[in-house]
VOTOR-321212 format. One record per residue (C-alpha): x, y, z; residue number from 1. Coordinates in nm, 4 decimals. Example, Ala and Ser with C-alpha at 12.3 -4.5 7.8 and 13.67 -1.06 7.14 Angstrom:
<sites>
{site {1.2300, -0.4500, 0.7800}, 1}
{site {1.3670, -0.1060, 0.7140}, 2}
</sites>
This chain:
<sites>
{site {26.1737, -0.3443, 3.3218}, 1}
{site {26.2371, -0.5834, 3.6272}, 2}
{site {25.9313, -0.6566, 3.8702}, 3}
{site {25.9490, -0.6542, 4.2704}, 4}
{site {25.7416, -0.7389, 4.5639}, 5}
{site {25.5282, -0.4066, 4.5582}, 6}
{site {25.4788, -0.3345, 4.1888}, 7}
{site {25.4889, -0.5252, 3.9015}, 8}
{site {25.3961, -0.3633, 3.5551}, 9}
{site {25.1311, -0.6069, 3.3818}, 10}
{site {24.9339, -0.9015, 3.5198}, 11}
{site {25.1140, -1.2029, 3.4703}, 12}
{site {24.9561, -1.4320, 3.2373}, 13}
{site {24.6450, -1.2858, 3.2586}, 14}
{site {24.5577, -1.4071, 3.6402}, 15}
{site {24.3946, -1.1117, 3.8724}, 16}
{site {24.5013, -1.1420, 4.2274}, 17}
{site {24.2157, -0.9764, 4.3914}, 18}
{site {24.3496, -0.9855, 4.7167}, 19}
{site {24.5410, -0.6847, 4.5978}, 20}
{site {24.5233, -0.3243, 4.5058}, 21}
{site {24.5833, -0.2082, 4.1278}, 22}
{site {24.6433, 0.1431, 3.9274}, 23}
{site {24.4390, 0.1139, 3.6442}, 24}
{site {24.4944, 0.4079, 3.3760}, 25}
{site {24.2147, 0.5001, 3.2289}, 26}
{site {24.3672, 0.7726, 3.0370}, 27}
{site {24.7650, 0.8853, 2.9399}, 28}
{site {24.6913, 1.1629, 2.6247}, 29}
{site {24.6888, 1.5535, 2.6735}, 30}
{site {24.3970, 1.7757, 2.6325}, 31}
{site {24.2823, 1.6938, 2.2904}, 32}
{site {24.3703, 1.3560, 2.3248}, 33}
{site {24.5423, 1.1095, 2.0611}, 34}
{site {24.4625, 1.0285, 1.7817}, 35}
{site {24.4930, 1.4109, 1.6858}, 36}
{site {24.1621, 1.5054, 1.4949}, 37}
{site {24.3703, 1.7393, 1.2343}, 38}
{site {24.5820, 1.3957, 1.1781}, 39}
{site {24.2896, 1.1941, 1.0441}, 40}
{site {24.0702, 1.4723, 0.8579}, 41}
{site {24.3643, 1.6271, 0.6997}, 42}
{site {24.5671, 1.3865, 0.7046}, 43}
{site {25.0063, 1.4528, 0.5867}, 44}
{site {25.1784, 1.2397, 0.3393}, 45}
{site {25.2887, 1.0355, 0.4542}, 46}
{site {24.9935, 1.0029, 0.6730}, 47}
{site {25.0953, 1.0148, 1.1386}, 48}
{site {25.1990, 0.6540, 1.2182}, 49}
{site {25.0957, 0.7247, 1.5363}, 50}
{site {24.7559, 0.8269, 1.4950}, 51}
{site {24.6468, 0.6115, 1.2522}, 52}
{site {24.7840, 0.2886, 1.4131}, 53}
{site {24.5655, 0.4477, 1.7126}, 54}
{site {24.2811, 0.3918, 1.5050}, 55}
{site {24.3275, 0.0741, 1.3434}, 56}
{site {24.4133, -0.1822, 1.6895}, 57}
{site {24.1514, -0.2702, 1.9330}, 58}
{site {24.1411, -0.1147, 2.2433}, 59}
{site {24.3732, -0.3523, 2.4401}, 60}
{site {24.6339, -0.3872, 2.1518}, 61}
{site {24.6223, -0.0118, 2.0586}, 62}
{site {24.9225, 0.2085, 2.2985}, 63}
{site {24.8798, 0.4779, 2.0834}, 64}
{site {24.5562, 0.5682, 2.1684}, 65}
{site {24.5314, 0.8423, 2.4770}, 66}
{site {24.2420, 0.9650, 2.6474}, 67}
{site {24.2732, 1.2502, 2.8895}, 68}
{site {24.4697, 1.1826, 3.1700}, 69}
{site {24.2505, 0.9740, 3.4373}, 70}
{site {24.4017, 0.6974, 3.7166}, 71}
{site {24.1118, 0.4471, 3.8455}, 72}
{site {24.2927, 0.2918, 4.2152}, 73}
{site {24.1378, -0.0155, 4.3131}, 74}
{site {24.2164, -0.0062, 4.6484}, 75}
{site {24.1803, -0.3479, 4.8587}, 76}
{site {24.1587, -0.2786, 5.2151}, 77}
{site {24.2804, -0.4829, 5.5093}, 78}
{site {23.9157, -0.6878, 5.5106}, 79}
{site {23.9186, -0.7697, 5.1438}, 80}
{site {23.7130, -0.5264, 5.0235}, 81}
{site {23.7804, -0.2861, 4.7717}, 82}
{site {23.6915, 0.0360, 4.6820}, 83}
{site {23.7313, 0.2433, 4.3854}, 84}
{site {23.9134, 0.5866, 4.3836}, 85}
{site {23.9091, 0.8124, 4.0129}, 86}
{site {24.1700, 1.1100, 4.0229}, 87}
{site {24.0365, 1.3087, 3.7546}, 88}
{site {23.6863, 1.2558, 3.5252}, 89}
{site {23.7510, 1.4666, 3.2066}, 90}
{site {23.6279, 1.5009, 2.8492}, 91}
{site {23.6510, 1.1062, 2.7350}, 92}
{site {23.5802, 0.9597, 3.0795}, 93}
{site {23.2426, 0.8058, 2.9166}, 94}
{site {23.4715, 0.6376, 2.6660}, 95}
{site {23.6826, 0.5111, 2.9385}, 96}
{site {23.3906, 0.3690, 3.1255}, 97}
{site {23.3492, 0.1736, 2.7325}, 98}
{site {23.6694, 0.0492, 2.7213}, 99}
{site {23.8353, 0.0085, 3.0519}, 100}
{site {23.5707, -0.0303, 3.3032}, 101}
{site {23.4489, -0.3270, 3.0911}, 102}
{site {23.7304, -0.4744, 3.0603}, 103}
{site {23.9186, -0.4351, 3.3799}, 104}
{site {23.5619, -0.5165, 3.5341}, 105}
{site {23.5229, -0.2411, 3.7499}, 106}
{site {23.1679, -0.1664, 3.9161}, 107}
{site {23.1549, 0.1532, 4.0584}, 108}
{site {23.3054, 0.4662, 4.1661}, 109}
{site {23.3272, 0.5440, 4.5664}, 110}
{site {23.5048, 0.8783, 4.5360}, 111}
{site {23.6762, 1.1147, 4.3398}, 112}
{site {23.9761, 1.3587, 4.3464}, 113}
{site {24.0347, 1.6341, 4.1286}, 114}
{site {24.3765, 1.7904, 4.0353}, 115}
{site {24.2380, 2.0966, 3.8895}, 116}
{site {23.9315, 2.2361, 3.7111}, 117}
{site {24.0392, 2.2557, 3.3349}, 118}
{site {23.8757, 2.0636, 3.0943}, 119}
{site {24.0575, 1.7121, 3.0299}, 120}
{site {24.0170, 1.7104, 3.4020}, 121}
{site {23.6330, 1.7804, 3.4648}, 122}
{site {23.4270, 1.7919, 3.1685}, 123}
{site {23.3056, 1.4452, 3.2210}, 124}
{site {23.1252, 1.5243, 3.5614}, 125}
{site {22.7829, 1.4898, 3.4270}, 126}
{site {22.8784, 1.1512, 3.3386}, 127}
{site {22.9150, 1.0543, 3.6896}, 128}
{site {22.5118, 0.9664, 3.6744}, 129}
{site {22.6120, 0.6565, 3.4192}, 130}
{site {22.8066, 0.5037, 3.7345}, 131}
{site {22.6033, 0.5601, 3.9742}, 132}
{site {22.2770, 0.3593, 4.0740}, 133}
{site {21.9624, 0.4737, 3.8861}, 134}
{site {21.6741, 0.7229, 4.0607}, 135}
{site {21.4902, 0.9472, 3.8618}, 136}
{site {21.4468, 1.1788, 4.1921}, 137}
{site {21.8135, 1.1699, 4.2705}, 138}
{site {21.7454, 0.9769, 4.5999}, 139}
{site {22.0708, 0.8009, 4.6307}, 140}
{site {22.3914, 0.8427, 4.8224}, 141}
{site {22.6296, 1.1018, 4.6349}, 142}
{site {22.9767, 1.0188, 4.5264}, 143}
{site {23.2373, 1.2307, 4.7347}, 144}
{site {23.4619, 1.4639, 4.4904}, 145}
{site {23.7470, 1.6242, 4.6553}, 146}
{site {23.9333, 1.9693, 4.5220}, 147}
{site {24.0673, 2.2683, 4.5768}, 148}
{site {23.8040, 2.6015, 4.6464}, 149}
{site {23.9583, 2.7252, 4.3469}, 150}
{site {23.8381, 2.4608, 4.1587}, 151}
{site {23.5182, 2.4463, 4.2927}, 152}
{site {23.4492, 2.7616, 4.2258}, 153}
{site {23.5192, 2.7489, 3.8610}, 154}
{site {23.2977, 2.3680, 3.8900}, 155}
{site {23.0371, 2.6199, 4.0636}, 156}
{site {22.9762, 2.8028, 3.6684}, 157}
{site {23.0275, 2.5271, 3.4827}, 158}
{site {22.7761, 2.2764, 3.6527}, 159}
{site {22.5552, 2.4692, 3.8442}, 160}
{site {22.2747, 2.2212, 3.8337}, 161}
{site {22.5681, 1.9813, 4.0279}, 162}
{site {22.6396, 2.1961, 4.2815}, 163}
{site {22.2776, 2.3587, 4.3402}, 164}
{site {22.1087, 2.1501, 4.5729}, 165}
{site {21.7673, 2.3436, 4.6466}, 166}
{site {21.5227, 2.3697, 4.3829}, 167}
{site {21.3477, 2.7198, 4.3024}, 168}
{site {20.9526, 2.7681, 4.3227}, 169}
{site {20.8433, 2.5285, 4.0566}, 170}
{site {21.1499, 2.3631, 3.9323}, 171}
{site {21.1490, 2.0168, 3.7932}, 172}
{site {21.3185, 1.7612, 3.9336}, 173}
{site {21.6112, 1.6157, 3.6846}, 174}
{site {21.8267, 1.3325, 3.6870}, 175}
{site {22.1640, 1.4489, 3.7274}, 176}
{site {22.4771, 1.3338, 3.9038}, 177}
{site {22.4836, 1.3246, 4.2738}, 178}
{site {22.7790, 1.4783, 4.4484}, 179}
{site {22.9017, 1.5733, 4.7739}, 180}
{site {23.1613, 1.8248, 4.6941}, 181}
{site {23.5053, 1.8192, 4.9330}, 182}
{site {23.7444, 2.0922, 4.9948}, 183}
{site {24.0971, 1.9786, 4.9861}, 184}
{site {24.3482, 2.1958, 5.2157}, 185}
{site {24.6338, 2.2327, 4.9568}, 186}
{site {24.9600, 2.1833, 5.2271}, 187}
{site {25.1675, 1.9346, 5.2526}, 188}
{site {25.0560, 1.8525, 5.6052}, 189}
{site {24.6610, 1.8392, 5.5282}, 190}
{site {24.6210, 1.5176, 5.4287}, 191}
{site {24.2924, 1.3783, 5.3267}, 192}
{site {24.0864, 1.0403, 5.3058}, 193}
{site {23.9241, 0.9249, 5.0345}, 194}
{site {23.7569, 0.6351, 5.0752}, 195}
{site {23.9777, 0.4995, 5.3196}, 196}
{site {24.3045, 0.5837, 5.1681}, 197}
{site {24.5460, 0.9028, 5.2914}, 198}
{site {24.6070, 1.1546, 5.0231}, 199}
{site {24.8664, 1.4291, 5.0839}, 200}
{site {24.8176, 1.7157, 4.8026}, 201}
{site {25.1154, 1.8071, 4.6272}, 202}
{site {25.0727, 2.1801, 4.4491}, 203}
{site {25.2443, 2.2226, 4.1367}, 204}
{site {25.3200, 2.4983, 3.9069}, 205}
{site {25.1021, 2.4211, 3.5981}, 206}
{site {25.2279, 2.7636, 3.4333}, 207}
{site {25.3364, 3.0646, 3.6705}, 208}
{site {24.9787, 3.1861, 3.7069}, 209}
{site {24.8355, 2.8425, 3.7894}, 210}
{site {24.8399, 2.5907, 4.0745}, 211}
{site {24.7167, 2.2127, 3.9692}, 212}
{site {24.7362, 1.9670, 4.2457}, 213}
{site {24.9633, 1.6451, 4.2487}, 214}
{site {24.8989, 1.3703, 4.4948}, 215}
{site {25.1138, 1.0942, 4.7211}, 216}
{site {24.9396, 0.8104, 4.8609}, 217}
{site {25.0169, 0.4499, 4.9752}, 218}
{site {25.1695, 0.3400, 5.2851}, 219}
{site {25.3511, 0.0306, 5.1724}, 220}
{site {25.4230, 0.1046, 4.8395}, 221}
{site {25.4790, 0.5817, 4.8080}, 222}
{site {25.2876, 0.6833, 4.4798}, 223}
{site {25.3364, 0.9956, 4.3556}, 224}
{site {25.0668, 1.1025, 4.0974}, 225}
{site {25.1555, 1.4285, 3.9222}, 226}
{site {24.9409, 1.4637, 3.5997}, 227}
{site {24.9747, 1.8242, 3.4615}, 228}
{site {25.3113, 2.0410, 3.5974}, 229}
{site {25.5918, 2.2940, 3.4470}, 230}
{site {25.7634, 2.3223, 3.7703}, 231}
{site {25.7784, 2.1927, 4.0947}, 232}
{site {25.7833, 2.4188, 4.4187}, 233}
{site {26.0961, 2.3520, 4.6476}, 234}
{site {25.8346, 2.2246, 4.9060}, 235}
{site {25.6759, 1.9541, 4.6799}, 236}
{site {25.9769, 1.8649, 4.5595}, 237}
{site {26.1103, 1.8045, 4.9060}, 238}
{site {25.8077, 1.5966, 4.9958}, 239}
{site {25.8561, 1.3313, 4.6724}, 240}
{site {26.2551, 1.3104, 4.6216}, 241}
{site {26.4777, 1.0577, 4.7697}, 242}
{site {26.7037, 1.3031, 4.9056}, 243}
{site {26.4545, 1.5051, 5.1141}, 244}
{site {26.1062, 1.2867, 5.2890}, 245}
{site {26.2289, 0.9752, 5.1437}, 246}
{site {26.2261, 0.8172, 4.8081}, 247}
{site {25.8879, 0.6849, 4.6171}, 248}
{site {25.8242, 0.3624, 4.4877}, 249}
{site {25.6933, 0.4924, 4.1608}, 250}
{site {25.6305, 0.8311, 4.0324}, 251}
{site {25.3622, 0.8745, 3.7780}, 252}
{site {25.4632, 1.1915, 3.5576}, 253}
{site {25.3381, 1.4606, 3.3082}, 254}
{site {25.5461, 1.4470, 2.9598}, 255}
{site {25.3792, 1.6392, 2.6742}, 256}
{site {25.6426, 1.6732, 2.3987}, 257}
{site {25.9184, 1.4518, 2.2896}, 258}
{site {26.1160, 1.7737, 2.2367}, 259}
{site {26.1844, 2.1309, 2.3691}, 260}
{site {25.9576, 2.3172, 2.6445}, 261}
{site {25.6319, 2.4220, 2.6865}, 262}
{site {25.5030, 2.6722, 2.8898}, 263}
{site {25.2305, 2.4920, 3.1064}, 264}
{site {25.3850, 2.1109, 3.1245}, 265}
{site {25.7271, 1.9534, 3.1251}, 266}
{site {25.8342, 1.7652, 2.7933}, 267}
{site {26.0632, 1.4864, 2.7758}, 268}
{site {26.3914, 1.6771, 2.8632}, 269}
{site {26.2264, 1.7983, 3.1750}, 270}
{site {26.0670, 1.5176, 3.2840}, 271}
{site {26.3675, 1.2819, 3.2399}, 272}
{site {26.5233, 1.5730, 3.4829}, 273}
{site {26.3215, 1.6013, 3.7112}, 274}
{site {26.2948, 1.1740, 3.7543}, 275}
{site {26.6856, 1.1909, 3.7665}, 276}
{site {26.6418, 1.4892, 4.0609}, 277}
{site {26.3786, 1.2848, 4.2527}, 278}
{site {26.5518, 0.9268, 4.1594}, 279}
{site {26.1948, 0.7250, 4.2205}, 280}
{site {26.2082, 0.3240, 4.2174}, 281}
{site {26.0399, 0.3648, 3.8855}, 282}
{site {25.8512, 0.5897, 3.6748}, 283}
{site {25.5896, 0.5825, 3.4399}, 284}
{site {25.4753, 0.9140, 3.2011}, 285}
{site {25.1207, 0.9924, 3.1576}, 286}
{site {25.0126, 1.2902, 2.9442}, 287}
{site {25.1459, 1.2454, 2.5838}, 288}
{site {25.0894, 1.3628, 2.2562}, 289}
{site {25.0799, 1.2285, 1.9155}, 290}
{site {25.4419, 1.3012, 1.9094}, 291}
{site {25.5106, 0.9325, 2.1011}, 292}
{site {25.5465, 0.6423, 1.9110}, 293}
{site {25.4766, 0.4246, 2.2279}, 294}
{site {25.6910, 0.1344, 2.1468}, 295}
{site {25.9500, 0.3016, 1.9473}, 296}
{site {25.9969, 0.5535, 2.2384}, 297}
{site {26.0207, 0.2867, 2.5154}, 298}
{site {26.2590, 0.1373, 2.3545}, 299}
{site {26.4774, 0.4846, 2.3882}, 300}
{site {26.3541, 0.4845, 2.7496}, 301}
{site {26.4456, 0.1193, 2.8256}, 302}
{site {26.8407, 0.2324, 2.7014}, 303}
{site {26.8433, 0.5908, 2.9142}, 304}
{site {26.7240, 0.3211, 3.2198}, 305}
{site {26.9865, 0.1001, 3.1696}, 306}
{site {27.2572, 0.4320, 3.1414}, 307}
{site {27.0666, 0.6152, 3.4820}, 308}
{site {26.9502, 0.2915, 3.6868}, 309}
{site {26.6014, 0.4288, 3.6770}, 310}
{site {26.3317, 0.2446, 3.5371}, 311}
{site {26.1115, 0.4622, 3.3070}, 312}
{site {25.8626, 0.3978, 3.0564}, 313}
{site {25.5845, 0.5457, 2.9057}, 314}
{site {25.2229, 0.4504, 3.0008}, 315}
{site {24.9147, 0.3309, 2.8383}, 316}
{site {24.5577, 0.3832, 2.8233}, 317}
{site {24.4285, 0.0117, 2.9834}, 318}
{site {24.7459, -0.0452, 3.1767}, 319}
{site {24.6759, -0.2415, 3.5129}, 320}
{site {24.9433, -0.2198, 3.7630}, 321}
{site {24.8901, -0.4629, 4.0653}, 322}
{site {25.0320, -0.2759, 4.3446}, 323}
{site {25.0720, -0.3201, 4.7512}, 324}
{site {24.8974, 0.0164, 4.9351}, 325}
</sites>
């Protein structure tokens, strides 16, 4: 896959050019996450490549190891400063902190953005309190988290105790993660700032009785960031393809099989599809199962490049993409 002036897939020999922005993926697996539990504790002969090669590499050497689907954006403003921007905080976002915080060196998180309220995408909101500075009476400045009403009020049951701000008659005070909740208009032409960068929400279908929310950001360089879809409205698709608002500089999409359909998320077929409708600069797939062999099936997706002229691979949980916003 060929580099240009606004994107360029790794860091080249291991220099940081922190005069830039960055995508940092902190997570590229589906809901349960890879390795697949069943895998290792009753484990097939012969045993899942996959899975257990997931186990048995480091962190930075291991592709086949997928924690929910999470993007950090290290977003380096005009002045030089940068802020920190986390679409998504689900079940393993503690072990991302472990892994990728560390070693991407990443201090903080300014806001958040959520794409919908099911589990791999919110579970880890308690954890928010890990990242942000310590007070045992909560007196410190809370960390904005945009979404939809819909999802806050199914955030509203889960984590009352985050949403609650008065205490009752009597009520101990408890450490717990400080949030200032944002509603996100979902249209097209309602876009949003998080900490200094615009976010237009793209709605998806993520089954026909659901609505998850993508998102497009970046002025220089068009991101499109659609983590869990089965269809695309004609309106979203409009905004994001080359042929209707204009064409993206890299489209980051769901792909949770290698093989057939699934009711709630495109699989391979469809996603290679739908990149060939929208015909982004470049793509990258987020959302896999056990059923990718990361290198084996980037080889296949380095040949169907060459054959459609669109760059597409698959993703990984660590990858660091230096990027112009």
């Amino acid at each position: 896959m060929e580099n240009n002036d606004l994107i360029s897939v790794e860091e080249e020999n291991g220099v940081v050019d922190v005069s830039r922005s960055a995508l940092i993926f902190l997570g590229t697996g589906c809901s349960s996450a890879v390795p697949n539990a069943m895998c290792l504790i009753q484990p097939s002969d012969p045993p899942c490549h996959v899975c257990f090669q997931a186990m048995s590499l480091p962190p930075e050497r291991s592709h086949n190891y997928r924690c929910n689907t999470s993007l950090l954006i290290d977003y380096c403003q005009s002045d030089g400063k940068h802020h920190y921007i986390l679409i998504d905080v689900g079940k393993n976002f503690r072990e991302q902190v472990l892994r990728w915080f560390t070693y991407h060196k990443i201090p903080q998180v300014d806001s958040i953005i959520l794409t919908h309220e099911h589990a791999d995408a919110v579970l880890g909101l308690d954890d928010i309190r890990a990242v942000q500075p310590y007070s045992a009476t909560n007196d410190i400045d809370p960390t904005p988290v945009y979404l939809a009403q819909y999802a806050m009020e199914s955030i509203s049951m889960k984590f009352p105790y985050l949403v609650q701000k008065k205490l009752k008659e009597g009520q101990e005070v408890r450490r717990v993660a400080q949030i200032d909740w944002k509603i996100i208009e979902e249209q097209h032409d309602k876009p949003f700032v998080a900490s200094g960068l615009k976010f237009i929400p793209l709605p998806v279908m993520h089954g026909e009785d659901y609505i998850s929310l993508g998102f497009l950001f970046g002025e220089t360089c068009r991101v499109a960031y659609i983590s869990d879809v089965s269809r695309f409205p004609s309106s979203t698709e409009y905004v994001i393809s080359k042929t209707g608002a204009g064409q993206l500089d890299l489209l980051i999409l769901d792909t949770l099989y290698k093989k057939g359909s699934h009711n709630t998320h495109f699989c391979l077929p469809q996603t290679l599809d739908a990149v060939k409708r929208l015909c982004p600069k470049r793509a990258l797939l987020i959302g896999m199962t056990h059923e990718f062999d990361h290198d084996k099936d980037n080889e296949f997706l380095a040949e169907w490049s060459t054959r459609e002229g669109i760059p597409v691979q698959l993703a990984h949980d660590g990858l660091k993409i230096p990027i112009d916003l």
